[in-house]
C-alpha positions as CSV (number, residue, x, y, z in Angstrom):
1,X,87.6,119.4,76.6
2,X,88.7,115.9,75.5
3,X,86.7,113.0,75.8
4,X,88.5,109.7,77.8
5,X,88.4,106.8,79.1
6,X,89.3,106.5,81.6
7,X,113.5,81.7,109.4
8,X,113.6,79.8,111.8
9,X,116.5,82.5,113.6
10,X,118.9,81.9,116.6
11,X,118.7,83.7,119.5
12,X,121.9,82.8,121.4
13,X,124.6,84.9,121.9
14,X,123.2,88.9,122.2
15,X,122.3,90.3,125.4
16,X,119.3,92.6,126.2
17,X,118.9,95.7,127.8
18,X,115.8,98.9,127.4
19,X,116.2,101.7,124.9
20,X,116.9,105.0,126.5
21,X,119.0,106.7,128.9
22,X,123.2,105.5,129.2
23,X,122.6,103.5,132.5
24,X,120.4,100.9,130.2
25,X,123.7,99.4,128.8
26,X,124.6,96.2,130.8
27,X,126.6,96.5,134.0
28,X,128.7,94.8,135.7
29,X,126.2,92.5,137.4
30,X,123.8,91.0,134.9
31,X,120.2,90.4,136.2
32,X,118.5,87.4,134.0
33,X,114.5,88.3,133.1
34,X,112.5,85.6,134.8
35,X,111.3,84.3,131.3
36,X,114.3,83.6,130.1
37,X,117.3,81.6,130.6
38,X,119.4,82.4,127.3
39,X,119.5,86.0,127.5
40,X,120.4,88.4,130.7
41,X,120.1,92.2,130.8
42,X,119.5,95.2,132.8
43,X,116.6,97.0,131.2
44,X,112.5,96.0,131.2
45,X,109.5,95.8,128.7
46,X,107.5,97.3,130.6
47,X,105.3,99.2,128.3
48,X,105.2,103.3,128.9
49,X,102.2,105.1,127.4
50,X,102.5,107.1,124.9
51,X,99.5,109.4,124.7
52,X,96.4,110.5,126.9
53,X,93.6,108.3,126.6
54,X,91.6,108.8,123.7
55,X,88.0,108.9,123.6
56,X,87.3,107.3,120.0
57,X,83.7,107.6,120.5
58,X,80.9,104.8,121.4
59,X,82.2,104.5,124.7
60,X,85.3,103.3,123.4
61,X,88.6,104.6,124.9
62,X,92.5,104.1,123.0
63,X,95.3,104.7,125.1
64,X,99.1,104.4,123.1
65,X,101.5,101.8,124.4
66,X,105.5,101.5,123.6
67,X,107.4,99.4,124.1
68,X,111.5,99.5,123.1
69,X,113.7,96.6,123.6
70,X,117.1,96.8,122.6
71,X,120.1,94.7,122.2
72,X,123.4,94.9,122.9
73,X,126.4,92.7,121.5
74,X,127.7,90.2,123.9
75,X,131.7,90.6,122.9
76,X,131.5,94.6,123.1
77,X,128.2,95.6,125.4
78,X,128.8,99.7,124.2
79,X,127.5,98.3,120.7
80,X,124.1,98.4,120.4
81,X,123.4,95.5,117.5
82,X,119.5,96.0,117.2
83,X,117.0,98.7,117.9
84,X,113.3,97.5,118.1
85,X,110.1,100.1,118.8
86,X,107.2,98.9,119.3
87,X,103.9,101.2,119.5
88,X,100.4,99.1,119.8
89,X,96.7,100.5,121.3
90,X,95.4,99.5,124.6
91,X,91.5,99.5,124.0
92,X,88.3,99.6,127.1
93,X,85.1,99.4,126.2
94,X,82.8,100.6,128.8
95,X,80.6,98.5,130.3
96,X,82.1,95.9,128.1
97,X,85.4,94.2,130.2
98,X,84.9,90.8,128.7
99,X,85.0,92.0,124.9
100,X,88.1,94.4,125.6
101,X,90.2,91.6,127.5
102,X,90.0,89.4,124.8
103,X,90.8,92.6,122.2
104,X,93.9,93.2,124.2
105,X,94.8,89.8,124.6
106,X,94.9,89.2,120.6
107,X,96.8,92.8,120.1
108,X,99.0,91.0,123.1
109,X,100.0,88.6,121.1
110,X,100.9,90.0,117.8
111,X,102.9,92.4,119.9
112,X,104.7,89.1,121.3
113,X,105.2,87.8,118.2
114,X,107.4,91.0,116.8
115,X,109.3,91.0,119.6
116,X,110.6,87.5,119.8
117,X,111.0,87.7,116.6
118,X,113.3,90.9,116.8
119,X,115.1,88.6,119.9
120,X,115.6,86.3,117.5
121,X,116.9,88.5,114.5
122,X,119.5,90.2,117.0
123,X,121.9,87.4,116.9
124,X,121.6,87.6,113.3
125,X,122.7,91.3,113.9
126,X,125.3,89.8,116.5
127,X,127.0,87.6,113.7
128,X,126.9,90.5,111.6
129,X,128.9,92.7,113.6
130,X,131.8,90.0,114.5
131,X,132.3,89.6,111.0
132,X,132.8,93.2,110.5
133,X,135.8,93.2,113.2
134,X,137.5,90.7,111.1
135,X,137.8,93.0,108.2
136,X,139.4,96.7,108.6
137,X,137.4,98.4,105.7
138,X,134.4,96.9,107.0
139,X,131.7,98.9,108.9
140,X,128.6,97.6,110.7
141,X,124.9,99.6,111.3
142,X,123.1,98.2,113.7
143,X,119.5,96.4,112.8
144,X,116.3,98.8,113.3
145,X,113.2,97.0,113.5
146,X,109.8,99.0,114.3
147,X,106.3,98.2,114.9
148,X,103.3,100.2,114.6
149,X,99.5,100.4,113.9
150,X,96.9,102.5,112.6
151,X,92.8,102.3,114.2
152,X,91.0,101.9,110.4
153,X,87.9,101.8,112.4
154,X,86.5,102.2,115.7
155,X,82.6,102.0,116.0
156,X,80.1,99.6,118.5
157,X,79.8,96.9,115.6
158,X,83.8,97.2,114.9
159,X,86.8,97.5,115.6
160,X,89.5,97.0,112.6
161,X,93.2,97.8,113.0
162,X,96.1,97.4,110.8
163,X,99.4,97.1,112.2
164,X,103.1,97.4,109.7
165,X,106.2,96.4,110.7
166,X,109.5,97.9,109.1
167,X,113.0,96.1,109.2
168,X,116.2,97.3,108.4
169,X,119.3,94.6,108.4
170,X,121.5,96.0,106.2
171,X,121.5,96.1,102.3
172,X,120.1,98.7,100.1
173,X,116.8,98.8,101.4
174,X,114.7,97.9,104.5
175,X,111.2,95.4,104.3
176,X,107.7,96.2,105.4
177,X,104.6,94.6,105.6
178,X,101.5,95.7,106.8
179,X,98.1,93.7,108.1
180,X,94.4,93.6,109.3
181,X,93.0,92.7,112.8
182,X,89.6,93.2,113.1
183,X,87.2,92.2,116.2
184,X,83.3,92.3,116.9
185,X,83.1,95.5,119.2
186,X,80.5,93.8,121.2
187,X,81.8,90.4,121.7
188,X,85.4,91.4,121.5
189,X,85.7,88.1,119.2
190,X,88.3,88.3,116.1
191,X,86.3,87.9,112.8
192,X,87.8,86.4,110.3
193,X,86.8,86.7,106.2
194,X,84.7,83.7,106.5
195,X,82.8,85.7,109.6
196,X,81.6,88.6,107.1
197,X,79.1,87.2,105.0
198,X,75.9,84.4,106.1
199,X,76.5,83.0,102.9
200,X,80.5,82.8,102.7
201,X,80.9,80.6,99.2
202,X,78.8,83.0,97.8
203,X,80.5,86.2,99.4
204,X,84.1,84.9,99.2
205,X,82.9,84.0,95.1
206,X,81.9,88.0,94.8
207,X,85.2,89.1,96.6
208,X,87.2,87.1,94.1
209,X,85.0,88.3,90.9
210,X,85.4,92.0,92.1
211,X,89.4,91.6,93.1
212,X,90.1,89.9,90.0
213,X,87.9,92.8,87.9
214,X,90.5,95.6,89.6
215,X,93.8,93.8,89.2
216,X,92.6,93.4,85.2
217,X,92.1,97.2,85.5
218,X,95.1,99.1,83.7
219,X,95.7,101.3,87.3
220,X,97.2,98.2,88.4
221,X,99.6,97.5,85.2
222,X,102.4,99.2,87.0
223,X,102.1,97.2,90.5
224,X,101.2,93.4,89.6
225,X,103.9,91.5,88.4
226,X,103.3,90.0,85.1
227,X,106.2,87.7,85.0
228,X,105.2,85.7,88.0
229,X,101.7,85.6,87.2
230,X,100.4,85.5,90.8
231,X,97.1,84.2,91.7
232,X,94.8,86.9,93.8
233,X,92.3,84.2,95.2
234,X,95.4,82.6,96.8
235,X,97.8,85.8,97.3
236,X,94.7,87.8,99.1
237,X,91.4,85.7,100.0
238,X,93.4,83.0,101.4
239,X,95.4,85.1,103.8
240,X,93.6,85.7,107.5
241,X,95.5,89.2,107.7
242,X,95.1,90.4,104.0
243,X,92.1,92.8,104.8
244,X,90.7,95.7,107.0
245,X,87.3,97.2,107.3
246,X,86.7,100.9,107.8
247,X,84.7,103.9,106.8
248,X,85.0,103.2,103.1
249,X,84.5,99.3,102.8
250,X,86.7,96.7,102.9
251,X,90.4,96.6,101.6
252,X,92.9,94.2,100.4
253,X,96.4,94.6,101.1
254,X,99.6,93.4,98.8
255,X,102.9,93.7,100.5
256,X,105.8,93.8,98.4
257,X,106.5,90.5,96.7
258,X,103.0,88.9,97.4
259,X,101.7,90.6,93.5
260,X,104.5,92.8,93.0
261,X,107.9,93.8,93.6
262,X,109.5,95.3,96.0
263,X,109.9,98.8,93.8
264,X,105.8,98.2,93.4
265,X,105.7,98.5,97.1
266,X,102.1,97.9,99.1
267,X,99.0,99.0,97.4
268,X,95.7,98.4,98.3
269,X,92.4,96.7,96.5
270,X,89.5,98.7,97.4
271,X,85.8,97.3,97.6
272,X,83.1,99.8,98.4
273,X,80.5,98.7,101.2
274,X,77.5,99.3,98.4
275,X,79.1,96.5,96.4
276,X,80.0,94.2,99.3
277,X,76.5,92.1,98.3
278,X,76.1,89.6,101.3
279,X,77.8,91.2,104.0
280,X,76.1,90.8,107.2
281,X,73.9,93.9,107.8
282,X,75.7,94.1,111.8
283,X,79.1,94.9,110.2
284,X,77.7,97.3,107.4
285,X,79.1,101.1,108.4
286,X,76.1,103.8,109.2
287,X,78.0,107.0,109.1
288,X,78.1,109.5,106.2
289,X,78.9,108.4,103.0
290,X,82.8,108.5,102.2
291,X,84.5,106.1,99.6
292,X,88.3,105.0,98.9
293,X,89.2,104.8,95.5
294,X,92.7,103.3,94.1
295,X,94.1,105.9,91.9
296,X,93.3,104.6,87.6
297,X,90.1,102.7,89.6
298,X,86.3,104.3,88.1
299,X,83.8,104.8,90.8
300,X,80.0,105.5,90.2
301,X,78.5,108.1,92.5
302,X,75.2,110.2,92.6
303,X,77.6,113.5,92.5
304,X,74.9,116.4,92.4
305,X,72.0,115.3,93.7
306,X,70.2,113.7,89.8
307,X,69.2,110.8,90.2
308,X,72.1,109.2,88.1
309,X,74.9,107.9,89.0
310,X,78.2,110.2,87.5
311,X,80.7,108.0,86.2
312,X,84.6,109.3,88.1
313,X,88.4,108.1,87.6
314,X,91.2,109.8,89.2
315,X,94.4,108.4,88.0
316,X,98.1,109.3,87.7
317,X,99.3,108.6,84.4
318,X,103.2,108.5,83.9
319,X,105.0,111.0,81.6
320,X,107.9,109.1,79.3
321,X,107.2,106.1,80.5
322,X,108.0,107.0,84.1
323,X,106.0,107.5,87.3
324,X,108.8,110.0,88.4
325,X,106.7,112.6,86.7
326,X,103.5,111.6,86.5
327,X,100.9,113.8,85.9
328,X,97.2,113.7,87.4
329,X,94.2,113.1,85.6
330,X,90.6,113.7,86.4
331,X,88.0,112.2,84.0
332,X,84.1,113.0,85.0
333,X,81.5,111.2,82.6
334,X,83.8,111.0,79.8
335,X,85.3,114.6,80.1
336,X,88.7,115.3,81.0
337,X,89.2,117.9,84.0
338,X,92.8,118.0,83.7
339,X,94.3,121.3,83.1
340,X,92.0,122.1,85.9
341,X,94.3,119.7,88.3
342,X,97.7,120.9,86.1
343,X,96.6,124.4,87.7
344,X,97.5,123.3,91.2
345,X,100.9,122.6,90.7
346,X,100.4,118.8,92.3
347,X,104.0,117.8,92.8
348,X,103.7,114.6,94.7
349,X,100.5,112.9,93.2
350,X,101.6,109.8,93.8
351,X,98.6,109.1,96.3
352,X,97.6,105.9,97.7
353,X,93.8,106.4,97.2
354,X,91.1,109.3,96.0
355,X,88.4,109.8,97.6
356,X,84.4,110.8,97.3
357,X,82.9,112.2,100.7
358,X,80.0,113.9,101.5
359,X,80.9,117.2,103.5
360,X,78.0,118.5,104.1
361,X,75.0,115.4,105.0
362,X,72.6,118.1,105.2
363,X,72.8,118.7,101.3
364,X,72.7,116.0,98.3
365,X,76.3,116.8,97.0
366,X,79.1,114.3,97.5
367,X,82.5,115.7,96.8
368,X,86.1,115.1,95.3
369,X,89.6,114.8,97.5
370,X,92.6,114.6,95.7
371,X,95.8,114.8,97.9
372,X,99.1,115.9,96.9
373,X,102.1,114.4,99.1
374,X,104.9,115.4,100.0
375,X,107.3,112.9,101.4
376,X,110.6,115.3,101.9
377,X,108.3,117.6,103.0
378,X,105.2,116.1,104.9
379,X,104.0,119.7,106.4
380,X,103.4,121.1,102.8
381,X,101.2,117.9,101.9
382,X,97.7,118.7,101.7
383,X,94.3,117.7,100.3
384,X,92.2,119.3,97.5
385,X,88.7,119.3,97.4
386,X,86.7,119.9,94.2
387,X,82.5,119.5,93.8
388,X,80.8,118.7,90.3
389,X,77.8,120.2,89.0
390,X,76.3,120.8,85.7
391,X,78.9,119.6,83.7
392,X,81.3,121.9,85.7
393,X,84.0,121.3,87.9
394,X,84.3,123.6,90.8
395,X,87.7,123.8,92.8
396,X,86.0,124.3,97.0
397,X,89.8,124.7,98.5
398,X,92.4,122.6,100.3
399,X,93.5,121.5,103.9
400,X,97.0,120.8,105.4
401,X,97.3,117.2,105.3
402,X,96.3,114.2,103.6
403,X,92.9,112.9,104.1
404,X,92.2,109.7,105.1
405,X,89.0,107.4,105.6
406,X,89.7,107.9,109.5
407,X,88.8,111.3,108.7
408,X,85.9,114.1,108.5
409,X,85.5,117.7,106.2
410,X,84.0,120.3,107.1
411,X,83.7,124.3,106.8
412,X,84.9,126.3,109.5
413,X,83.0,129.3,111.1
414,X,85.5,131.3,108.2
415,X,84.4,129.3,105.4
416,X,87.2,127.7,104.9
417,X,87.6,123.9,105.0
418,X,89.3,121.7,107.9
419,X,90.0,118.2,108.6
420,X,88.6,116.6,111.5
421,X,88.9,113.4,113.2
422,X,86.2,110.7,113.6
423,X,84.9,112.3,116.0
424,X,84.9,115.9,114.7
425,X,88.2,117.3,116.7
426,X,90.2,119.5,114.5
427,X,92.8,117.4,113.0
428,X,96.7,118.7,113.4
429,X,99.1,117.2,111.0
């Protein structure tokens, strides 16, 4: 074995009308929404739900909105310019009224937001189709703009969500961007950065040490852009919605063109909740121990039960130059566990994160998930699980899908193991 190291827009001129069934395009008679005076249409917002409520555990129930507003162009009302969907949480604490009111009031309003904004981007959408009919080899596809969220985590101290937001206009390739909302569970109050730590020069001075530390880190060669030199403190710490707590820590997000490109896309900093030194002990997480690592990134964990810390690094390393066949790498306290990972055939390593976990609380093991993706295929993705002791690695079996920090492992009845949700439902991909 080898030994490494590891704008302002306008929005005149398009007229409005719900996504669905044929009767939503405008009719003869317009009806004009009471809000506005601009626009006229013949469909609603009203928001239709999209799931059962949820119980996510600590009295805390999620019910799945949608919304889908779309808009037609005013010269030719058969031709639908833009297409918006927008899917946010509804959230009740019991007992709690006060705290969730002013949750939903704040997801509300970020909802708002995408949604004028889409209004406003239509008649960009408008312009673009009239210019099309003035040209006969000229063909137009109308905008798509959607709006989505994923709970990051859901406990009585907090709630964190992150919500993305994907546009297409045209061109060779859409934008998306993706950030953090996070609330006090019991006040329902938004917390902001400053919020986290008593002593926030001092926290906000360890955030930047550790952020800086990572993006210095060879893993992220590949994603930060060295021509414009960007500044993290500025790009990430000064930014209200760069961040997210949830089972692992808390995380950083780049979109595409804060530190990178666009062929970069987002990545993620990652800062584990041992090494978040002055957070406030209400917003520290008490479940079982489960850590997300950036792929290239070390992490230190007890792995067997010794009393020392094993030093681990996951990372994808790029054949010929090239991430298009990249190849994974496992390195455990210097060793290189490799050929081991070369045996399962990981097509798609390109993974967002690794992770440790702890499967089973009851022992003193913490183990390894590697996931292997599968964009053109998602139902073939799946996670690998691997424990290390005495020097050895030992492969424990995979699960359909790709594990997540929203997630639990466990063994089944069988023996075999399954992915469960937070709180331990069997997980369907």
């Amino acid at each position: 074995m080898k030994k490494r190291h590891c704008a302002v827009l306008l929005a005149f001129g398009i007229l409005w009308a719900g996504c669905g069934a044929k009767e939503a395009l405008p009719s003869a008679e317009w009806e004009k929404p009471e809000t506005e005076t601009v626009l006229a249409g013949t469909g609603t917002e009203e928001a239709e739900s999209l799931s059962a409520v949820r119980d996510a555990g600590y009295g805390i129930s999620i019910t799945g909105q949608k919304k889908s507003p779309c808009y037609y162009s005013k010269k030719d009302p058969s031709v639908l310019v833009l297409e918006a969907s927008a899917a946010y949480p509804k959230i009740e604490i019991e007992g709690n009224a006060a705290a969730s009111d002013k949750i939903n009031a704040v997801i509300s309003s970020e909802l708002d937001t995408f949604l004028n904004f889409e209004k406003e981007n239509a008649s960009n959408a408008e312009e673009e189709y009239l210019t099309s009919l003035d040209f006969s080899d000229a063909s137009f596809t109308a905008y798509r703009a959607d709006f989505s969220y994923l709970l990051k985590r859901c406990d009585d101290s907090i709630i964190s969500i992150v919500f993305s937001q994907d546009d297409f206009t045209g061109g060779a390739h859409g934008s998306h961007w993706s950030y953090g909302v996070t609330f006090d569970t019991a006040t329902g109050e938004r917390i902001y950065l400053e919020n986290l730590g008593a002593d926030y020069t001092a926290f906000r001075q360890m955030l930047s040490d550790n952020l800086n530390a990572q993006a210095n880190l060879p893993a992220y060669e590949n994603f930060i852009s060295t021509d414009t030199s960007p500044d993290i403190n500025t790009a990430l710490l000064s930014n209200s919605t760069s961040w997210y707590l949830d089972r692992s820590g808390l995380t950083f997000i780049s979109n595409p063109y804060v530190l990178g490109s666009y062929a970069a896309g987002m990545f993620e900093f990652n800062i584990p909740y041992k090494d978040l030194d002055g957070l406030k002990d209400s917003y520290a997480y008490k479940g079982s121990y489960i850590c997300k690592i950036f792929p290239g990134v070390p992490a230190q964990r007890d792995l067997c039960g010794s009393g020392t810390d094993d030093e681990i690094c996951y990372s994808i390393l790029p054949k010929e130059d090239s991430l298009e066949n990249a190849v994974p790498s496992l390195i455990i306290n210097g060793t290189d566990f490799s050929e081991e990972l070369s045996e399962l055939r990981l097509s798609h390593p390109q993974t967002g994160a690794y992770f440790l976990v702890d499967i089973d609380p009851a022992d003193s093991l913490t183990e390894i998930a590697i996931s292997n993706e599968n964009p053109e295929h998602p139902s073939e993705a799946c996670t690998h699980f691997f424990r290390y002791e005495k020097d050895r690695l030992t492969y424990l079996g995979n699960t359909s899908g790709i594990f997540s920090e929203d997630m639990q492992v466990r063994y089944n009845s069988n023996g075999n193991l399954i992915l469960l949700d937070r709180n331990g439902a069997p997980f369907t991909p």
